[in-house]
Residue frames as qw, qx, qy, qz and C-alpha x, y, z in Angstrom:
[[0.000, 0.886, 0.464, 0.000, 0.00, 0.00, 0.00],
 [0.516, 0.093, -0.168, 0.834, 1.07, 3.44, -0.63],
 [0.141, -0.756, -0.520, 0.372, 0.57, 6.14, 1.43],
 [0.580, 0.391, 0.062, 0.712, 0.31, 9.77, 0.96],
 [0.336, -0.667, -0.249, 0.616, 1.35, 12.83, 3.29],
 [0.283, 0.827, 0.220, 0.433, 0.74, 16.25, 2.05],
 [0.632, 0.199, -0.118, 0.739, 3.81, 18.53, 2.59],
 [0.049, 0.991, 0.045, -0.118, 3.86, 22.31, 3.84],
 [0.651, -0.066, -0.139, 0.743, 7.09, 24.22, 2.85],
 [0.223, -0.925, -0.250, 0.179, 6.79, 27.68, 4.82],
 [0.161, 0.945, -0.251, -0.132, 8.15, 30.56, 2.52],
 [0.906, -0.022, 0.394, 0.153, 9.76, 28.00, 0.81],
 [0.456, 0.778, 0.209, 0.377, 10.50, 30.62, -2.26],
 [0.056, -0.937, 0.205, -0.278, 12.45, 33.09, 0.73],
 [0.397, -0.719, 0.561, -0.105, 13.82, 31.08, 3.42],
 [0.949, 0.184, 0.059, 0.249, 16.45, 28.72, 1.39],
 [0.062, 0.877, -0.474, 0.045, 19.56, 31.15, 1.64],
 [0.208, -0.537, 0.816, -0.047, 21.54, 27.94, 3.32],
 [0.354, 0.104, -0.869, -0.330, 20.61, 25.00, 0.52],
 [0.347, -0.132, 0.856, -0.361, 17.84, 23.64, 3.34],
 [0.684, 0.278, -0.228, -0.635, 15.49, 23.11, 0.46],
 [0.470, 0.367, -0.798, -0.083, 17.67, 19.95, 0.51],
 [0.275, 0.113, 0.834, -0.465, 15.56, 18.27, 3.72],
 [0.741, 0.359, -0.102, -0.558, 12.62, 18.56, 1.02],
 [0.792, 0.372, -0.436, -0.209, 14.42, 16.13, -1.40],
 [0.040, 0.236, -0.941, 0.239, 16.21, 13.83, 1.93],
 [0.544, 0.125, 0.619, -0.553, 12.27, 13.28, 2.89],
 [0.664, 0.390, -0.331, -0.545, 11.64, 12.42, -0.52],
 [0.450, 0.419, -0.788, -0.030, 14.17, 10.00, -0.74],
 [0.227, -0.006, 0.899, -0.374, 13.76, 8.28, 2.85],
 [0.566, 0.222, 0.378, -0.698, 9.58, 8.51, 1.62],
 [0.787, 0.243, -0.502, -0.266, 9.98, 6.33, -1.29],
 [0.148, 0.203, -0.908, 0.335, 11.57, 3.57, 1.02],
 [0.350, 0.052, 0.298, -0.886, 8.61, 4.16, 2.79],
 [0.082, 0.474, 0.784, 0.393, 6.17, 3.54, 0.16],
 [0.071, -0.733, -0.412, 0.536, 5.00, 6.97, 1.09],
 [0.356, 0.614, 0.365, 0.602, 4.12, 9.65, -1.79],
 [0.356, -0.522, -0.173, 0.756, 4.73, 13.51, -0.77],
 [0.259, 0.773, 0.506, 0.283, 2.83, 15.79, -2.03],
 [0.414, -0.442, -0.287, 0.742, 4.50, 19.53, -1.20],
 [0.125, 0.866, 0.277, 0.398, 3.13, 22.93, -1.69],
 [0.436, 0.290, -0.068, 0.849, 4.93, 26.17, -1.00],
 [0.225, -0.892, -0.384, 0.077, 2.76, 28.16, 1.86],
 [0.346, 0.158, 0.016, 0.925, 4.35, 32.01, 1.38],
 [0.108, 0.171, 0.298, -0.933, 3.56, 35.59, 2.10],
 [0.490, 0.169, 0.371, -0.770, 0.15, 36.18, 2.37],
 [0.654, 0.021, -0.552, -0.516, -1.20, 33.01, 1.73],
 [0.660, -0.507, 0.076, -0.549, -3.42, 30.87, 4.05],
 [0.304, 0.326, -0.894, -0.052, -1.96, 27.80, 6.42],
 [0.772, -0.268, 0.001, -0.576, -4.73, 25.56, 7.31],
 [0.279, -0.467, 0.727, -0.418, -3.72, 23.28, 9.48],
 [0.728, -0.139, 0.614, -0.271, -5.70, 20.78, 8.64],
 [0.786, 0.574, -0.197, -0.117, -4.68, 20.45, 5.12],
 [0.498, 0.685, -0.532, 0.014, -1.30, 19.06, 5.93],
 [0.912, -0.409, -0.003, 0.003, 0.21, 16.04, 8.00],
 [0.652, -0.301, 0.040, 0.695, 4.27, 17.28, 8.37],
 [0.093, 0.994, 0.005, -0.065, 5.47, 20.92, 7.65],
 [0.801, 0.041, -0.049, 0.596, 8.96, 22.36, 6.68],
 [0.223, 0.940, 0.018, 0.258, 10.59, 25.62, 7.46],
 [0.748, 0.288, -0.012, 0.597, 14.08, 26.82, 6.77],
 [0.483, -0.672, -0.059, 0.558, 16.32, 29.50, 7.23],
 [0.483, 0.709, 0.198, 0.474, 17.22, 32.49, 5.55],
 [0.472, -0.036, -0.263, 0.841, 19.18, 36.00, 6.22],
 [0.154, -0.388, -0.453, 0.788, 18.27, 38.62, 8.17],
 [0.347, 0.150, -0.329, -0.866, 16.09, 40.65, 5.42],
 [0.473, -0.258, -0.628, -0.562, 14.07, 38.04, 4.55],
 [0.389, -0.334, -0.822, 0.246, 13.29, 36.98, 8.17],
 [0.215, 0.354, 0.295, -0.861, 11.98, 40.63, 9.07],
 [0.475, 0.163, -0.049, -0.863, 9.41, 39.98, 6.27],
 [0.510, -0.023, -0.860, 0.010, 8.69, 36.79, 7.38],
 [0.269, -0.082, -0.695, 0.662, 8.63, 37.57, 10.68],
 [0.349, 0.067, 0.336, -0.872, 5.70, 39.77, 9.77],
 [0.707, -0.013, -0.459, -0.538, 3.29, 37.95, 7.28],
 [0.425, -0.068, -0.903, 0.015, 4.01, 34.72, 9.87],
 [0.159, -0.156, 0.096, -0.970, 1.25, 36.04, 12.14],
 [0.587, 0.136, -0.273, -0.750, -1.16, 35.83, 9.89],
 [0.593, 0.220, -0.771, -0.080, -0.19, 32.24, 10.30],
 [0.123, 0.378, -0.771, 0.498, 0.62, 31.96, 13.80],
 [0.651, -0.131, 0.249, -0.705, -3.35, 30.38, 14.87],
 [0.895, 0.274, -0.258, -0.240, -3.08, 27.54, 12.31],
 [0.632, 0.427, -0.599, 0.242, 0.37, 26.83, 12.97],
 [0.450, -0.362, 0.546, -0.606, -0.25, 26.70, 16.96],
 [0.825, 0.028, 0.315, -0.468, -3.29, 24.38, 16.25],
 [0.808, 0.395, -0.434, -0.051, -0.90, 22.00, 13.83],
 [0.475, 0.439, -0.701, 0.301, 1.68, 21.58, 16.24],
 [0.381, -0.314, 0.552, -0.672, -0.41, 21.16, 19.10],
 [0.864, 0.148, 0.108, -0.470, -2.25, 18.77, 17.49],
 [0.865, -0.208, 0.455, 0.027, 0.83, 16.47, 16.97],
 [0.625, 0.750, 0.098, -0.192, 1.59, 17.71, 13.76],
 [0.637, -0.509, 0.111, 0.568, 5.41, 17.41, 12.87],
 [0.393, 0.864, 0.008, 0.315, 7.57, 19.93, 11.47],
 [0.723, 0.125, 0.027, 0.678, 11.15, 20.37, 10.76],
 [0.106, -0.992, 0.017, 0.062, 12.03, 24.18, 11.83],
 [0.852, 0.040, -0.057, 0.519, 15.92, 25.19, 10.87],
 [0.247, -0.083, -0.211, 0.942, 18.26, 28.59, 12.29],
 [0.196, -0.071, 0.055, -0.976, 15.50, 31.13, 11.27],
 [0.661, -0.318, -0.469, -0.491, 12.25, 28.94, 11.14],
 [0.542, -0.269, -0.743, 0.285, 13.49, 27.46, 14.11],
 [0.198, -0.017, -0.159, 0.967, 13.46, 31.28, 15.87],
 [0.445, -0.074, 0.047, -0.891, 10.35, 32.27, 15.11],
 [0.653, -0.309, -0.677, -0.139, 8.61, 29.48, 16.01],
 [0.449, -0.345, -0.601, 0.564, 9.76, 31.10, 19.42],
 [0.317, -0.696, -0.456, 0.456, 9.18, 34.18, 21.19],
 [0.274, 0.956, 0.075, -0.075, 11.30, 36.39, 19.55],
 [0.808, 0.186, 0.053, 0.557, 14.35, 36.77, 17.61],
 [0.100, -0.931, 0.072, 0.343, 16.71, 39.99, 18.14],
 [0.739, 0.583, 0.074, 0.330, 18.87, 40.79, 14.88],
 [0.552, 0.227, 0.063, 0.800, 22.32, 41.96, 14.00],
 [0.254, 0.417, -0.056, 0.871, 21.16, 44.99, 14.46],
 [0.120, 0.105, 0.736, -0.658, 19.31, 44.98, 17.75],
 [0.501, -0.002, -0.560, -0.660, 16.32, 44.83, 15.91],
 [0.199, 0.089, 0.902, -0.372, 13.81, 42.65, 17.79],
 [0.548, 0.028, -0.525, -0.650, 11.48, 40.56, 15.75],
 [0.669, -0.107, 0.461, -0.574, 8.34, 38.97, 17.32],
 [0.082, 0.012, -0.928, -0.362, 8.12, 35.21, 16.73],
 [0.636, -0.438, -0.470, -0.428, 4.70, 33.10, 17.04],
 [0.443, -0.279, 0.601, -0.604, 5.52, 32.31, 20.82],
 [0.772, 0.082, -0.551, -0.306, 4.86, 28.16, 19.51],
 [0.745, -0.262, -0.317, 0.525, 7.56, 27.18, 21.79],
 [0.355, -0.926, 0.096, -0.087, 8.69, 29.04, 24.54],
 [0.760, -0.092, 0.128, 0.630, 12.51, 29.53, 23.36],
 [0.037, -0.954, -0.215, 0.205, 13.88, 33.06, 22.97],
 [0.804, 0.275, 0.125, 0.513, 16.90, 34.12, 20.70],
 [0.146, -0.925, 0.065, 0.346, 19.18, 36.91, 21.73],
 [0.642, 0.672, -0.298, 0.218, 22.08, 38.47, 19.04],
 [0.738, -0.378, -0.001, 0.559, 25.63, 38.20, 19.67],
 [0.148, -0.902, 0.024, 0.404, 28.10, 41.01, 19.65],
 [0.526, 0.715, -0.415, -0.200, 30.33, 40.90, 15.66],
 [0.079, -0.360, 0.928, 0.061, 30.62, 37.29, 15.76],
 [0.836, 0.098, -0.291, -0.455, 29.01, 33.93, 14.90],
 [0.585, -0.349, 0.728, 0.082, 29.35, 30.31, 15.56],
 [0.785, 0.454, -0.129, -0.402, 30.19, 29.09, 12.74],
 [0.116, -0.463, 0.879, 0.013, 31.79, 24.94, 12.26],
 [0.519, -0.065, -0.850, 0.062, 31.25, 21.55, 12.27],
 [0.430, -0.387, 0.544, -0.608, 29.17, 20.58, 15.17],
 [0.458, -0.065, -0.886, 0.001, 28.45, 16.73, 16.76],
 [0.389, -0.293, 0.553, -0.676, 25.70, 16.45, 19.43],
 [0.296, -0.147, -0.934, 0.132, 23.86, 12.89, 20.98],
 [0.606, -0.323, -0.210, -0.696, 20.18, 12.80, 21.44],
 [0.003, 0.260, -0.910, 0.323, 19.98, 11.04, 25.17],
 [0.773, 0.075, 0.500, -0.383, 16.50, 9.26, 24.51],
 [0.968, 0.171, 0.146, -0.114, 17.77, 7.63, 21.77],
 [0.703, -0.404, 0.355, 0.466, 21.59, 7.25, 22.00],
 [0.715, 0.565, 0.326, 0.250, 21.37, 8.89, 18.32],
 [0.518, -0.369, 0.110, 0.764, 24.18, 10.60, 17.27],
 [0.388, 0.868, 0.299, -0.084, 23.36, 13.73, 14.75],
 [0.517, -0.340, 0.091, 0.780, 26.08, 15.49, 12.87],
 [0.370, 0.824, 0.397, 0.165, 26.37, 19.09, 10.58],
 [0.350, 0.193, 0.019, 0.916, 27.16, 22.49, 10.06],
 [0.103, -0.878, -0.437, 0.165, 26.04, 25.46, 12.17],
 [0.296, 0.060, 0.093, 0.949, 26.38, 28.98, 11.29],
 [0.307, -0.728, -0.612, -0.028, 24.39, 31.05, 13.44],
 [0.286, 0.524, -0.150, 0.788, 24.43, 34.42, 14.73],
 [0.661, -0.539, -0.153, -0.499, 21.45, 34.18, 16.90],
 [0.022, 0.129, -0.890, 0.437, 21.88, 32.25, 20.71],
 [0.534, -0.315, -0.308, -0.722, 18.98, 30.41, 21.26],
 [0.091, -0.232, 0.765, -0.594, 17.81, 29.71, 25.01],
 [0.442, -0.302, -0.747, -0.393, 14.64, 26.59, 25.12],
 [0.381, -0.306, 0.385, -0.783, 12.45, 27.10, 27.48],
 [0.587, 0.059, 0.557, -0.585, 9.15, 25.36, 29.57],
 [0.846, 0.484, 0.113, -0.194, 8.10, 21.77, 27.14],
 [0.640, 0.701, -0.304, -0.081, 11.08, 21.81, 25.41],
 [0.729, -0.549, 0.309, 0.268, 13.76, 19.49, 25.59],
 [0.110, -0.740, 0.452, 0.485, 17.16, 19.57, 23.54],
 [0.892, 0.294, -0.297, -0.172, 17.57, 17.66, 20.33],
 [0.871, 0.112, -0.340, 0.337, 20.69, 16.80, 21.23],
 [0.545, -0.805, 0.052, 0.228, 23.47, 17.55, 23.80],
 [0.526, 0.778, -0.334, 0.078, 27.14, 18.91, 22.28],
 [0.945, -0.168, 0.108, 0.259, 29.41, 16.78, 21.61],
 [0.418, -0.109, 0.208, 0.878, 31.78, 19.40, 19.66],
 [0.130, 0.541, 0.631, 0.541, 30.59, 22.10, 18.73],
 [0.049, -0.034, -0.637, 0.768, 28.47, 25.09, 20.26],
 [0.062, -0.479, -0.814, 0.322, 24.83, 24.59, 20.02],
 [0.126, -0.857, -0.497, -0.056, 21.72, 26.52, 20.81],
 [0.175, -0.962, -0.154, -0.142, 23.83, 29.47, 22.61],
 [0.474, 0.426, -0.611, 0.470, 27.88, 28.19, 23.67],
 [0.295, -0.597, 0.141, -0.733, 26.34, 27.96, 26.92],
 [0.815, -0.214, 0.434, -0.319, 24.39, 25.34, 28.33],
 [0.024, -0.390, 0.867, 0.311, 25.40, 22.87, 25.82],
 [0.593, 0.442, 0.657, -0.147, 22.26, 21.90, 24.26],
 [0.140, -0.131, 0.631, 0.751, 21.72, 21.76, 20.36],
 [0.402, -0.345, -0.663, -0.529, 18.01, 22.49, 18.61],
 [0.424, -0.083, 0.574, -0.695, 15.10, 22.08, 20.82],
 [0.285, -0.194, -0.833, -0.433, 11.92, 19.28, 20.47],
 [0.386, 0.069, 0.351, -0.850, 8.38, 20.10, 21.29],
 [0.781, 0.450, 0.154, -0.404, 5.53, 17.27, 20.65],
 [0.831, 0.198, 0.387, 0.346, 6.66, 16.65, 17.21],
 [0.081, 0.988, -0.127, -0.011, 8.71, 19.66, 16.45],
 [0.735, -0.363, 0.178, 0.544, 12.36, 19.31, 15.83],
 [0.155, 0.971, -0.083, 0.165, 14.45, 22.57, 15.37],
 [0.721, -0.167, 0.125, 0.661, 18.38, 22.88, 14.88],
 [0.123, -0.753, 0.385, 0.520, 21.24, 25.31, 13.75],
 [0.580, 0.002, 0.712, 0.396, 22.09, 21.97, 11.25],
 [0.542, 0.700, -0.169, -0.433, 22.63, 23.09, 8.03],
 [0.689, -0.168, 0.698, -0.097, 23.81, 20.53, 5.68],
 [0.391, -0.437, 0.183, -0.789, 21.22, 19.95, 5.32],
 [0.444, -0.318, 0.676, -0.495, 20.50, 18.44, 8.47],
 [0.879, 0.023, 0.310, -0.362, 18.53, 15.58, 7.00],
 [0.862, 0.400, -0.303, 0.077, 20.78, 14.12, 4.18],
 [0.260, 0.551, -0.663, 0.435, 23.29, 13.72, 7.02],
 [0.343, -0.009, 0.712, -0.612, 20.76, 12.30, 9.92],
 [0.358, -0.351, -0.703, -0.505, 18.40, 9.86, 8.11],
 [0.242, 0.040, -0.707, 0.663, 17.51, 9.52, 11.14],
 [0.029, 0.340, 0.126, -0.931, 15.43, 12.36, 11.77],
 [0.629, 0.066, -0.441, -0.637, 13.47, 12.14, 8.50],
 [0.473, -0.192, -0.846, -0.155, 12.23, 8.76, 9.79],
 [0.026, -0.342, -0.640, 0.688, 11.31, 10.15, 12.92],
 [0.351, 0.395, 0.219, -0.820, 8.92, 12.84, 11.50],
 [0.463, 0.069, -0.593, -0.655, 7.57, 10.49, 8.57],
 [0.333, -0.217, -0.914, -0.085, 6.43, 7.87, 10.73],
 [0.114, 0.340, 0.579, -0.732, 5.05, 10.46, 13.65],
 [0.333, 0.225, -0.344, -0.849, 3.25, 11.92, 10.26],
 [0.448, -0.153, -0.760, -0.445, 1.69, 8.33, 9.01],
 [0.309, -0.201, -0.894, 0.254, 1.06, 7.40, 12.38],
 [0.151, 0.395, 0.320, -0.848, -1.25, 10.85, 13.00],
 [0.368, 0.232, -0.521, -0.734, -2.55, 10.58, 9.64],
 [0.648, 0.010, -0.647, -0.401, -3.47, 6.87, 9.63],
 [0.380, -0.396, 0.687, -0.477, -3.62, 5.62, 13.32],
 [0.813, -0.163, 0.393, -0.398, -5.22, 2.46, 12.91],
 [0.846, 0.440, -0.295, 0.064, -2.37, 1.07, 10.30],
 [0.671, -0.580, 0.248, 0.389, 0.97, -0.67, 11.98],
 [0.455, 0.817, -0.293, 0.199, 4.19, 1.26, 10.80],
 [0.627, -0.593, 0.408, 0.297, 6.88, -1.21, 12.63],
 [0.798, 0.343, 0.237, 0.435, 8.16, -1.53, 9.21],
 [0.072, 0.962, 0.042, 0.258, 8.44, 1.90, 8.64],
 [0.412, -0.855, 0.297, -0.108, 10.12, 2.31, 11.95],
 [0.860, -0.294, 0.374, 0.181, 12.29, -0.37, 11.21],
 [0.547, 0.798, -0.150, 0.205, 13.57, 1.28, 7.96],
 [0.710, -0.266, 0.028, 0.652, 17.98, 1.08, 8.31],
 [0.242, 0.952, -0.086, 0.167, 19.40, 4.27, 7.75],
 [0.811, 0.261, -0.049, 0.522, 22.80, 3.95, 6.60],
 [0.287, -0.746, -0.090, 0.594, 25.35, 6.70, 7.87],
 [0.287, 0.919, 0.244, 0.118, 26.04, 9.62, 5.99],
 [0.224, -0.959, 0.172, -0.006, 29.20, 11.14, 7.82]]
């Protein structure tokens, strides 16, 4: 049997500055394994996101311009996309999508841009510098190891719900601070990983297709799915 999951990519057409379009075409790839068809529309500035049209969401990262006009038109958004992710919904959030999915993001230029307040994580700027490297961190409910490239200006600090995708193993993470990487909420998983994060962590894509079939179709077993190998990458 094949299934199919209909796709969001949020401002799919703005935020792609760091190649993350390329977690589009790693879900592709893990979804044919799958037997799973992917259907993906582009949701952009002023156009509607109805929550109940879609069963997994994507949204990427871009530079500082496009996230201030992002930052407004997602708003408009910011009911539907509550009621998607509350409702179990998953989605893939990366550097800027992962930001405004929080509280609020403060730019390069002190500039403080309001997120949706989804998750309660808050993103302050640093002073003419970045982290930018290689970074290893180790998800401790499932011993999984994750690897990539961050290059971030932002520090981002998770809050109440949230727990870390991973812990750093090299690298510096969410903020150089606490030593947490990304954040997960529900089915929400947000990084720094560029990459992009998924053609390096199959991982990951198998996590949010099967949370996807298994919200979609609840009354079908996906131990196959879950049993899918995912070869490293690194």
């Amino acid at each position: 049997m094949t299934y199919t999951l209909n796709v969001a990519h949020l401002y799919g057409d703005l935020m792609n500055t760091y190649g993350d379009v390329g977690n589009i075409l790693a879900l592709n790839y893990y979804a044919k394994q799958m037997d799973v068809k992917l259907n993906v529309k582009i949701v952009s500035l002023e156009e509607d996101f109805r929550a109940a049209d879609f069963d997994l969401a994507f949204f990427g990262g871009g530079q500082d311009f496009e996230q201030t006009i992002v930052a407004k038109d997602i708003q408009t958004k910011k009911a539907e996309l509550i009621k998607f992710i509350e409702s179990g919904g998953p989605l893939l959030a990366i550097c800027g999508g992962y930001q405004l999915l929080g509280h609020y993001y403060i730019g390069a230029d002190g500039e403080k841009l309001p997120g949706i307040g989804a998750l309660d994580h808050y993103t302050l700027a640093q002073d003419n510098h970045r982290f930018i490297g290689d970074i290893v961190i180790k998800n401790q409910e499932t011993g999984e190891t994750y690897h990539g490239f961050e290059n971030h200006q932002g520090r981002t600090f998770i809050g109440k719900g949230e727990r870390p995708l991973g812990n750093v193993v090299s690298g510096k993470g969410n903020n150089g601070e606490d030593g947490t990487e990304g954040a997960i909420y529900k089915n929400v998983y947000c990084s720094y990983f560029h990459g992009p994060i998924l053609t390096r962590n199959g991982d990951i894509a198998k996590h949010l297709l099967v949370a996807a079939l298994k919200r979609k179709f609840p009354q079908d077993d996906f131990s196959q799915q879950e049993a899918l190998p995912i070869p490293a990458t690194f």
